[in-house]
PDB file of N, CA, C and O in Angstrom:
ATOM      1  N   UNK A   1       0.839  -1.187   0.000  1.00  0.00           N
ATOM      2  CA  UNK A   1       0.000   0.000   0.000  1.00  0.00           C
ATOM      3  C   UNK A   1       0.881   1.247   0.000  1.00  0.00           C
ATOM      4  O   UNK A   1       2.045   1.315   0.395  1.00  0.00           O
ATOM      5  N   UNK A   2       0.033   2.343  -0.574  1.00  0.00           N
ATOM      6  CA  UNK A   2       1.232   3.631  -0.282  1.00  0.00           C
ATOM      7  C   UNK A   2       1.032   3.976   0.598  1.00  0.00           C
ATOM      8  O   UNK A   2       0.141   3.550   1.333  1.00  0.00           O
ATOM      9  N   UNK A   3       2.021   5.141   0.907  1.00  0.00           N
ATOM     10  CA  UNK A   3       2.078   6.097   2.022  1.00  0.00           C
ATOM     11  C   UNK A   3       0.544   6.618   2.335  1.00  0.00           C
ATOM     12  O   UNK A   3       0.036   6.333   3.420  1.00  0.00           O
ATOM     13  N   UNK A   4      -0.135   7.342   1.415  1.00  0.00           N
ATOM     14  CA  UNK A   4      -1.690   7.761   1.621  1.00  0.00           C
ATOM     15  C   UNK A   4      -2.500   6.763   1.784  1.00  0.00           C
ATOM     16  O   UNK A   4      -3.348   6.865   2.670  1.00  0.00           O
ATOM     17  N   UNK A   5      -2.443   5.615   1.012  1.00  0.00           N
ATOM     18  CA  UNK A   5      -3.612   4.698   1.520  1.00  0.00           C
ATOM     19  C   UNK A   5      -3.447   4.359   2.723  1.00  0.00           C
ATOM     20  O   UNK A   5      -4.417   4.173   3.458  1.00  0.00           O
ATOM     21  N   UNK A   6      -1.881   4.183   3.243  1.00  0.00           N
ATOM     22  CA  UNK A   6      -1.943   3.457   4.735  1.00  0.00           C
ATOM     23  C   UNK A   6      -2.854   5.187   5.546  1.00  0.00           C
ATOM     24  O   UNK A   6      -4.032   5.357   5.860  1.00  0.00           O
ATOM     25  N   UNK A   7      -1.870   5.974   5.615  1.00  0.00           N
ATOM     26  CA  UNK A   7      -2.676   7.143   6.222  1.00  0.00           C
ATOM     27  C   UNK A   7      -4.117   7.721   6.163  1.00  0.00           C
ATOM     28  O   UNK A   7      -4.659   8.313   7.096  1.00  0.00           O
ATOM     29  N   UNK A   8      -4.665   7.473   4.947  1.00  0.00           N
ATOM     30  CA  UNK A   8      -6.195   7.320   5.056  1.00  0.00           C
ATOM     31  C   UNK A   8      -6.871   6.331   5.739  1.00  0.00           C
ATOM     32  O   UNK A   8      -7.969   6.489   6.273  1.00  0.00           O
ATOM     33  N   UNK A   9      -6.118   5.136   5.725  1.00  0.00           N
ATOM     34  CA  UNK A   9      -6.499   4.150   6.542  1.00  0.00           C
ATOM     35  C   UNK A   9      -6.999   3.943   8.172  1.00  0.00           C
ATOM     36  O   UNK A   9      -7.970   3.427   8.724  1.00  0.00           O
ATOM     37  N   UNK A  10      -5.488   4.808   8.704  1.00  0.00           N
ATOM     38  CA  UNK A  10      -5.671   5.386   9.719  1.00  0.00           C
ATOM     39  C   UNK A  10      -6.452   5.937  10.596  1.00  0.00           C
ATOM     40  O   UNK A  10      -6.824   5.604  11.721  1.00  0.00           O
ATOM     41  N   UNK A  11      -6.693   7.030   9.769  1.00  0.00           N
ATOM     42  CA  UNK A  11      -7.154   8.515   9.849  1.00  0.00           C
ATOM     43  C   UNK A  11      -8.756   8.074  10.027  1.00  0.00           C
ATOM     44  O   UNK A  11      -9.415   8.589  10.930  1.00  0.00           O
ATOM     45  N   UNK A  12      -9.361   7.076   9.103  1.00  0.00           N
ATOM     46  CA  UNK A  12     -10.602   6.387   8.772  1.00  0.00           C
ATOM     47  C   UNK A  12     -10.918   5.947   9.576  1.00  0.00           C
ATOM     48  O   UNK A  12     -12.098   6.036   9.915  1.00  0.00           O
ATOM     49  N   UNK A  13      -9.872   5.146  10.383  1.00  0.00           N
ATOM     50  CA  UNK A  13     -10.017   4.386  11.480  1.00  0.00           C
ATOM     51  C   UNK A  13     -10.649   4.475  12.886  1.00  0.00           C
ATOM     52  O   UNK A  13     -11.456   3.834  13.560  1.00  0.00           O
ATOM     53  N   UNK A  14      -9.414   6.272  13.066  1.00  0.00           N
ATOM     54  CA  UNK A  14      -9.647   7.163  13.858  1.00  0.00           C
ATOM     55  C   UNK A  14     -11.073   7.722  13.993  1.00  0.00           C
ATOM     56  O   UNK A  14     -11.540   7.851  15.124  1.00  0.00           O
ATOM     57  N   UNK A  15     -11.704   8.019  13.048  1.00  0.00           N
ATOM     58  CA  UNK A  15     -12.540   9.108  12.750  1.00  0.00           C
ATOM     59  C   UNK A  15     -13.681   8.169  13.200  1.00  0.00           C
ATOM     60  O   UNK A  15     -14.542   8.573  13.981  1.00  0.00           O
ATOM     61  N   UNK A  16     -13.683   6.738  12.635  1.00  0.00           N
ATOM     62  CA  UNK A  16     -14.413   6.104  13.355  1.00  0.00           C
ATOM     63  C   UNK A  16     -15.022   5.907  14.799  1.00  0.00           C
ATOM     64  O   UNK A  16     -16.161   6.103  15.222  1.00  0.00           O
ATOM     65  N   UNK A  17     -13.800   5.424  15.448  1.00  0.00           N
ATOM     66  CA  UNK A  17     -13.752   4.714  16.289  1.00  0.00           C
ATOM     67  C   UNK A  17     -13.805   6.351  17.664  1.00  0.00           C
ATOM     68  O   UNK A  17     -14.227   6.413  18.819  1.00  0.00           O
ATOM     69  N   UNK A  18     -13.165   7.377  16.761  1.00  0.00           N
ATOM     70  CA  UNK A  18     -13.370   8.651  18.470  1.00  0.00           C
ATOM     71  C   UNK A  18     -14.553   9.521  18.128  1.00  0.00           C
ATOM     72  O   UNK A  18     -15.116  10.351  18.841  1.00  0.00           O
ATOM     73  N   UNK A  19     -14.871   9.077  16.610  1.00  0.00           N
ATOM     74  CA  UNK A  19     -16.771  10.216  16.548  1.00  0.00           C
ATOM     75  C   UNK A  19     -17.378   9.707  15.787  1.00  0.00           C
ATOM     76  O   UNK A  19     -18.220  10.369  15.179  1.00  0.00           O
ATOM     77  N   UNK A  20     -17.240   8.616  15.566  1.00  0.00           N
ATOM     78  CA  UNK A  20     -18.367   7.635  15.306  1.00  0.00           C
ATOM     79  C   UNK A  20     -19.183   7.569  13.758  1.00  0.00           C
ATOM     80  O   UNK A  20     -20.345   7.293  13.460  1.00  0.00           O
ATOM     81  N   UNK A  21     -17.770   8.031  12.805  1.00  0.00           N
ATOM     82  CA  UNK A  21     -18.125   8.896  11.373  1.00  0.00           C
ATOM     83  C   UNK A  21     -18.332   6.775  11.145  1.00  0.00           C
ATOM     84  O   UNK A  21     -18.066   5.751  11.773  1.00  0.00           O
ATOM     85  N   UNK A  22     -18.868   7.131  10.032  1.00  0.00           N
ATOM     86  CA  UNK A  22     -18.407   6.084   9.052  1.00  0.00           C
ATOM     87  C   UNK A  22     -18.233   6.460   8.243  1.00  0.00           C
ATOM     88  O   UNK A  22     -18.426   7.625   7.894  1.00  0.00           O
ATOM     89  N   UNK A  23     -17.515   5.020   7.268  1.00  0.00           N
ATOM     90  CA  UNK A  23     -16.756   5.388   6.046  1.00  0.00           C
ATOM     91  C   UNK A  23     -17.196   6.509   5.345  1.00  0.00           C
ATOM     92  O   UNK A  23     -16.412   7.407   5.039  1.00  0.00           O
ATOM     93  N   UNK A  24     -18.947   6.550   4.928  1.00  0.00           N
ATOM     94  CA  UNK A  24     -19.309   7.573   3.898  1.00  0.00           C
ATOM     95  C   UNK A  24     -18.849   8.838   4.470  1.00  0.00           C
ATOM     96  O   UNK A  24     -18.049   9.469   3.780  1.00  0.00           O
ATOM     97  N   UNK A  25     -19.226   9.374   5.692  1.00  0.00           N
ATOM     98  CA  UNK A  25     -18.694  10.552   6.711  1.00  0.00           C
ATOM     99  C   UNK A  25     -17.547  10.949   6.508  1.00  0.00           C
ATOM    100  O   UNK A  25     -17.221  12.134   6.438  1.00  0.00           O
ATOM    101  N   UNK A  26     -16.528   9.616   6.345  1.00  0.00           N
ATOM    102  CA  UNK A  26     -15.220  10.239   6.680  1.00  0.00           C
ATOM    103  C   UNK A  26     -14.759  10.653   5.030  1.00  0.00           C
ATOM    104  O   UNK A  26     -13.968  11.593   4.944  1.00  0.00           O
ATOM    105  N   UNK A  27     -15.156  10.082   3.896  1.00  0.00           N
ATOM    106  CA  UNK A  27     -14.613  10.838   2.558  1.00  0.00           C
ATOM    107  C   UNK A  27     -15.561  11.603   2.394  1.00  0.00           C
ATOM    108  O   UNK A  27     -15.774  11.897   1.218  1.00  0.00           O
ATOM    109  N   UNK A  28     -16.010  11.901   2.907  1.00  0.00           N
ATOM    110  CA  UNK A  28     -17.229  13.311   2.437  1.00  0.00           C
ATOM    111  C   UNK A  28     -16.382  14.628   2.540  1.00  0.00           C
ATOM    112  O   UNK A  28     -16.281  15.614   1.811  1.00  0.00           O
ATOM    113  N   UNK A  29     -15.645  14.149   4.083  1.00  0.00           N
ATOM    114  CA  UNK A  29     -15.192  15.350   5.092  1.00  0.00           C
ATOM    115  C   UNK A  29     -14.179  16.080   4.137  1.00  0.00           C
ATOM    116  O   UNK A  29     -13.768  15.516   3.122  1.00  0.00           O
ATOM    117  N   UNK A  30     -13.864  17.099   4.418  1.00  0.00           N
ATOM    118  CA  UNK A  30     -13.121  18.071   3.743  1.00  0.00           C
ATOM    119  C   UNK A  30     -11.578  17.533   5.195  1.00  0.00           C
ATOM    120  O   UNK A  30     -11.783  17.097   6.328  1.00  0.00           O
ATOM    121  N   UNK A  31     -10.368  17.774   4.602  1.00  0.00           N
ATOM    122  CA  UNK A  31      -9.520  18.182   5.542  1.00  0.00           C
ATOM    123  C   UNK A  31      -9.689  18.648   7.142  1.00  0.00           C
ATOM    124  O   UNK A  31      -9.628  18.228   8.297  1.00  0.00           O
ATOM    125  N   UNK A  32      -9.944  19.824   6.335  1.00  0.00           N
ATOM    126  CA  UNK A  32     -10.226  20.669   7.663  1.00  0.00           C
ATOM    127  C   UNK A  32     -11.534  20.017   8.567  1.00  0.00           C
ATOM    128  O   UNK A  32     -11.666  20.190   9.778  1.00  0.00           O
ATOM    129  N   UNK A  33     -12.271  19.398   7.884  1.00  0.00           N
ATOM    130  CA  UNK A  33     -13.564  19.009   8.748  1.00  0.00           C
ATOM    131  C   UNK A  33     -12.699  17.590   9.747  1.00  0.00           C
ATOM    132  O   UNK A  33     -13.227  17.269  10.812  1.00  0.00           O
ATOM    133  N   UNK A  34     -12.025  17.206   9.506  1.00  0.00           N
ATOM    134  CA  UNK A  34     -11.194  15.988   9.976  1.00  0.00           C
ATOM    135  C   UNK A  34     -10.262  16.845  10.853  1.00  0.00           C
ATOM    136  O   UNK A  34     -10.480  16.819  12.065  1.00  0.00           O
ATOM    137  N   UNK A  35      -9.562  17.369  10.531  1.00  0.00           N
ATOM    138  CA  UNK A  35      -9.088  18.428  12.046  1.00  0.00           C
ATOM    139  C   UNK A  35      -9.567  19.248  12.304  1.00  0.00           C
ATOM    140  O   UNK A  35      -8.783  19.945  12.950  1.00  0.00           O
ATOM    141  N   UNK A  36     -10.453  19.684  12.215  1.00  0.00           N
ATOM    142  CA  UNK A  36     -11.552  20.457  13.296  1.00  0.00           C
ATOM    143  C   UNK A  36     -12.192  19.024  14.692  1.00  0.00           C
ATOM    144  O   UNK A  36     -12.053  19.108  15.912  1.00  0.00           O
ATOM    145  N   UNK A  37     -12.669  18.196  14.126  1.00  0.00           N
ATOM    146  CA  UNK A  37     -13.399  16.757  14.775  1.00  0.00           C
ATOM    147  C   UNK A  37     -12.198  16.745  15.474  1.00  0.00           C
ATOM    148  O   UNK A  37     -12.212  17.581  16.378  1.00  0.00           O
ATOM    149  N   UNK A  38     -11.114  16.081  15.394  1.00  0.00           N
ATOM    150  CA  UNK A  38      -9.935  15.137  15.837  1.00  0.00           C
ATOM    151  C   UNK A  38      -9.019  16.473  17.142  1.00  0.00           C
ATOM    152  O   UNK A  38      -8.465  16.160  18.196  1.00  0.00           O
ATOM    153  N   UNK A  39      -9.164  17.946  16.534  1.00  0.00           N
ATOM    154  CA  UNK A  39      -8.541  18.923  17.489  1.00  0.00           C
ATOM    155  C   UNK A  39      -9.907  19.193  18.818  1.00  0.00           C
ATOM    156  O   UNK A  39      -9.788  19.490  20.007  1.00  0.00           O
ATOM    157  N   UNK A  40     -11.428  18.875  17.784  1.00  0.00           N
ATOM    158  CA  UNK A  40     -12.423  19.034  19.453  1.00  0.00           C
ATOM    159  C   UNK A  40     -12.132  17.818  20.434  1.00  0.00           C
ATOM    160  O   UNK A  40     -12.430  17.814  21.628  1.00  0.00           O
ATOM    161  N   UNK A  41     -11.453  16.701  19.692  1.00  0.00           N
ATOM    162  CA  UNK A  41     -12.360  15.466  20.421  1.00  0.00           C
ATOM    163  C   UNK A  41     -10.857  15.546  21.814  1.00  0.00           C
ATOM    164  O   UNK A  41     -11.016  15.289  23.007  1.00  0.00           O
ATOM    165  N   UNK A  42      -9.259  16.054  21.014  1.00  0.00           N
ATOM    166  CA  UNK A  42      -8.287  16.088  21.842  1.00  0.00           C
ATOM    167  C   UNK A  42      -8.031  17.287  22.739  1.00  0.00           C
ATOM    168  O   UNK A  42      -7.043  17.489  23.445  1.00  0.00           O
ATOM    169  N   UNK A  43      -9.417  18.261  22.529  1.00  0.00           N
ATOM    170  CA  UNK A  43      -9.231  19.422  23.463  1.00  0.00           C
ATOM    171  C   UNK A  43      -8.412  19.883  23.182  1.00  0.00           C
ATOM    172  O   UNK A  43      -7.960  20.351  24.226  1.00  0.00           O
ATOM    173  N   UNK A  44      -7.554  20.230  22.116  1.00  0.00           N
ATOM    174  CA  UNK A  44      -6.651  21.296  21.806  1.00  0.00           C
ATOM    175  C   UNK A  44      -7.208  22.677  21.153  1.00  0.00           C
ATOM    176  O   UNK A  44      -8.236  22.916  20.520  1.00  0.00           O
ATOM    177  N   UNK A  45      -6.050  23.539  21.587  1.00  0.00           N
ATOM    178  CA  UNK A  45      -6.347  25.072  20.847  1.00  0.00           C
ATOM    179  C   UNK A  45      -6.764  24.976  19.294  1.00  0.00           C
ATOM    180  O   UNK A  45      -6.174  24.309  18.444  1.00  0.00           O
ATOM    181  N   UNK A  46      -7.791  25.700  19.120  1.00  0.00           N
ATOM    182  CA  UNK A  46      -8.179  25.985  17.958  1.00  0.00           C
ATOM    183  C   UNK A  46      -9.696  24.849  17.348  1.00  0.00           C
ATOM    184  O   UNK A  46     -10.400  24.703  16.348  1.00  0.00           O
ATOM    185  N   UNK A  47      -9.555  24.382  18.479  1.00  0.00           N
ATOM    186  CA  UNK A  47     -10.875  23.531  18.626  1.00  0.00           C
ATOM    187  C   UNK A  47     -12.335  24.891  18.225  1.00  0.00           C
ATOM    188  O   UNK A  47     -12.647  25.975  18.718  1.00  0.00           O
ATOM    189  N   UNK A  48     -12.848  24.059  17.127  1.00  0.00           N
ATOM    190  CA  UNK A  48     -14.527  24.574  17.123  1.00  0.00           C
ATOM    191  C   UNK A  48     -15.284  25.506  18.777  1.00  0.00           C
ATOM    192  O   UNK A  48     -15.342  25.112  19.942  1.00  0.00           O
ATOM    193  N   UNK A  49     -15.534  26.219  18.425  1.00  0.00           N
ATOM    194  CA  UNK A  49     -16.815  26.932  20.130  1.00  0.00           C
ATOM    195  C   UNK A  49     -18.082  25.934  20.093  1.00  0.00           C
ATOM    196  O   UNK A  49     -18.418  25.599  18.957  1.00  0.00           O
ATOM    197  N   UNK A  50     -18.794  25.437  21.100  1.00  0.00           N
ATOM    198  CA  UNK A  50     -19.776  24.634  21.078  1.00  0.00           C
ATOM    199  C   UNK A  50     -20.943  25.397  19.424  1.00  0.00           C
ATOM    200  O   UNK A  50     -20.485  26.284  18.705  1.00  0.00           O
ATOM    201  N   UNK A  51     -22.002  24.936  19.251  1.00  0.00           N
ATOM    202  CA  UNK A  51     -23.062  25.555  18.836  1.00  0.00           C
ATOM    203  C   UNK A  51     -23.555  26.240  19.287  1.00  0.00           C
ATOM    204  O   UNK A  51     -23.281  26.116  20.481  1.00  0.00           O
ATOM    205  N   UNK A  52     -24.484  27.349  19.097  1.00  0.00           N
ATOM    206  CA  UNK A  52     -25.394  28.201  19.323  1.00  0.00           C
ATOM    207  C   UNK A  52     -26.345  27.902  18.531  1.00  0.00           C
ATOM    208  O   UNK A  52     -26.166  27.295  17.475  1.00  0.00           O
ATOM    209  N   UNK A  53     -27.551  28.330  18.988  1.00  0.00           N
ATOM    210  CA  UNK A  53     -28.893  27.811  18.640  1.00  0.00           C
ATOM    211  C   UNK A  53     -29.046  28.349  17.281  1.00  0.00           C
ATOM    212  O   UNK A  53     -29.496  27.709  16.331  1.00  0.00           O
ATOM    213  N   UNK A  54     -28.509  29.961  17.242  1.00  0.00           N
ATOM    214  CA  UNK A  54     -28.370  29.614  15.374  1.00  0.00           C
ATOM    215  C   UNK A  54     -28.049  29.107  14.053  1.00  0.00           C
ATOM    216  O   UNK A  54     -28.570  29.163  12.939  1.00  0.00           O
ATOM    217  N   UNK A  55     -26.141  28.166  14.993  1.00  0.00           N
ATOM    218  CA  UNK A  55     -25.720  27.486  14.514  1.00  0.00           C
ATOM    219  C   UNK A  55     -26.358  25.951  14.226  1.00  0.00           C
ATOM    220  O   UNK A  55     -25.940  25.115  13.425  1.00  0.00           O
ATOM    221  N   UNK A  56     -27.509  25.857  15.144  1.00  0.00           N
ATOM    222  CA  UNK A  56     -28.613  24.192  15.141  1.00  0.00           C
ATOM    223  C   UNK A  56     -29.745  24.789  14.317  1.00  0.00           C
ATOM    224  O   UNK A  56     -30.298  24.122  13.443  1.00  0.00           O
ATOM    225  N   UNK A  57     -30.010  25.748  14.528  1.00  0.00           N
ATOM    226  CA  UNK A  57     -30.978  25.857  13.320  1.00  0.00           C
ATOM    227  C   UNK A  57     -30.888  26.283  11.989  1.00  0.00           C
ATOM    228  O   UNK A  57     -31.918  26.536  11.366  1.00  0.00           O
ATOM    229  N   UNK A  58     -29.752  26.396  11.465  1.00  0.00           N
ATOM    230  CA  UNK A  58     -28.989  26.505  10.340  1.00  0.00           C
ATOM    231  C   UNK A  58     -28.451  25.080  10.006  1.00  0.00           C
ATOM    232  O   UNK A  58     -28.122  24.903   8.833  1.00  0.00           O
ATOM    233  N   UNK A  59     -28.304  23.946  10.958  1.00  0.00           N
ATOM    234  CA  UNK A  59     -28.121  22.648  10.310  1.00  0.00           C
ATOM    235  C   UNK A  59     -29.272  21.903  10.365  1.00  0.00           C
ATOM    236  O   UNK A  59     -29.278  20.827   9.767  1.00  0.00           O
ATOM    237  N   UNK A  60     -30.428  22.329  11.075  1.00  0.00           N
ATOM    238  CA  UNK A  60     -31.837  21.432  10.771  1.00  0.00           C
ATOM    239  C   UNK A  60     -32.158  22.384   9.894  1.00  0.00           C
ATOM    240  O   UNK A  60     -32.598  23.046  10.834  1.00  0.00           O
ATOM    241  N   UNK A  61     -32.341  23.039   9.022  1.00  0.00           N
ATOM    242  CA  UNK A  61     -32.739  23.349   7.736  1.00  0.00           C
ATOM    243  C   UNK A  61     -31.891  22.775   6.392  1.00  0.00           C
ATOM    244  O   UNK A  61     -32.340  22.569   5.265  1.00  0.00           O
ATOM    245  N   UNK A  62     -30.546  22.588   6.880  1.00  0.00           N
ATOM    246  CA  UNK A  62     -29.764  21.967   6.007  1.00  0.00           C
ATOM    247  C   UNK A  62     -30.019  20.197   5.899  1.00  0.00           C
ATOM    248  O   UNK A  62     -30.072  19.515   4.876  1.00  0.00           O
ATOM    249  N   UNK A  63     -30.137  19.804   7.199  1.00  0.00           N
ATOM    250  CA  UNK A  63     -30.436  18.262   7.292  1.00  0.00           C
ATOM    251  C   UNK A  63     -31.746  18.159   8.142  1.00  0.00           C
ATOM    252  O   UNK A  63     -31.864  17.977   9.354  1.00  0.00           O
ATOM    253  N   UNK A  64     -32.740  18.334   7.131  1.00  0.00           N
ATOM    254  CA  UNK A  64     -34.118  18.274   8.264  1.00  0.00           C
ATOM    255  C   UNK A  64     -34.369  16.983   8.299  1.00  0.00           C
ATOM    256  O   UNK A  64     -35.573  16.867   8.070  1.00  0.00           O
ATOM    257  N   UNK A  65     -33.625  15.369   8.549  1.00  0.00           N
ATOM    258  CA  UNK A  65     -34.299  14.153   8.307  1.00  0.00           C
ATOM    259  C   UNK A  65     -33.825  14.171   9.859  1.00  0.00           C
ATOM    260  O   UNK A  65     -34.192  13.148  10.438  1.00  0.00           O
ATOM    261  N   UNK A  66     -33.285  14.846  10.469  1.00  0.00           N
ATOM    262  CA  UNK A  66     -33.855  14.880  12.132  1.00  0.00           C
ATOM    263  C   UNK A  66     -32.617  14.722  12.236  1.00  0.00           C
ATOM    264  O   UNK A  66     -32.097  14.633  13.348  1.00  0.00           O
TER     265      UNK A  66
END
C-alpha cells in the first residue's frame, strides 16, 4: 500500500472509532472538517466553540431528516 492509503487508513479508522463517522462521513469530510473533529475530540487550541442555537438551526434546515 502507499504512504496515503496506509494514512487514510488510519485517519478512517480514527474518525471512526473517536466520533463515530463512518466510512461515507469520513470521505465526504473536507480536511479541515477531519481536524476540526480530531482537534475538538483532543481538546486542543483551535478547537470549534460549542453551537449556538443559530448554529442548530442553520443545520436542521440543512439536514431536516432529524
Amino acid at each position: 500500500m502507499s504512504g496515503f492509503t496506509n494514512a487514510a487508513a488510519r485517519l478512517a479508522g480514527l474518525a471512526g472509532a473517536l466520533a463515530g463517522w463512518r466510512p461515507d462521513e469520513f470521505w465526504r469530510a473536507t480536511p479541515a472538517e477531519l481536524a476540526a473533529v480530531i482537534a475538538a475530540i483532543a481538546g486542543g487550541e483551535g478547537a470549534a466553540p460549542p453551537a449556538n442555537t443559530s448554529d442548530l438551526a442553520r443545520l436542521q434546515e440543512m439536514f431536516p431528516d432529524g
